[in-house]
N, C-alpha and C positions, 0 to 999 in steps of 0.2 A: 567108588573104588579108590582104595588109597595105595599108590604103588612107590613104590623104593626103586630111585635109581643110584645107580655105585655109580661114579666117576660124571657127573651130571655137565662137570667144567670144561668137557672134552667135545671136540668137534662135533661127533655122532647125535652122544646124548644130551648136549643142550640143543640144536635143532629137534629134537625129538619133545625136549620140556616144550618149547616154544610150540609145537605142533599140538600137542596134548593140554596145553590150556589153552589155546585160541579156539580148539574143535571139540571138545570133551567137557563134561563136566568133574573130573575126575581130580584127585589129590596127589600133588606131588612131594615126595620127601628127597629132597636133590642132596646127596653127598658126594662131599670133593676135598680136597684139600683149595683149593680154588675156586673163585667162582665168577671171576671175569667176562667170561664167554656167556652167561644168566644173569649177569648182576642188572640188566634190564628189565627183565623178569620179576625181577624181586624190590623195584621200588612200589613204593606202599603211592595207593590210589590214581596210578598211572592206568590201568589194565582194568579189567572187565573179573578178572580171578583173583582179586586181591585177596590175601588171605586162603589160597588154597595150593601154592607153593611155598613151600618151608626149606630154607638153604641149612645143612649140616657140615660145618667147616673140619671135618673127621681123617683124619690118616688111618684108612680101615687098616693098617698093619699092626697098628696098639694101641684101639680103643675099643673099648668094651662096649659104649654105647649103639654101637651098629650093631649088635643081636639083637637090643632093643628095638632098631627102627623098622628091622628086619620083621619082628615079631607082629610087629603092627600094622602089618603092611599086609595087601592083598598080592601083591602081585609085587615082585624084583625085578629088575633090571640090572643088570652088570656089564658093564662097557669099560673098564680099566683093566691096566695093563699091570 
């Protein structure tokens, strides 16, 4: 399953990333304008999931590309404000 989460940088939903690839085999499409709170997440052959976290550094207010991410996604997540 490949799931979209909005706001990924935020307290909620990167404990949530961190939970869903240490227990899941699942894909995640993390967008944020930030990504400090995941950016451990996302060093390459640190983890056991390399390669099934993807960070989108997106201002969902004026980018087009997040209907895309949306589209390809099974399942959303939106945790921003």
């Amino acid at each position: 399953m490949t799931i979209c989460m909005i706001g990924a940088g935020g307290f909620i939903v990167s404990h949530l990333c961190e939970r869903l690839m240490s227990e899941t085999p699942h894909t995640v499409l993390a967008v944020d304008v930030y990504n400090n709170k995941i950016k451990h997440l996302l060093e390459p052959d640190s983890f056991p999931w390399n390669g099934r976290i993807r960070f989108h550094r997106l201002n969902i207010k004026n980018d087009s590309h997040l209907e895309g991410l949306i589209k390809c996604s099974d399942l959303v997540i939106c945790l921003c404000w």
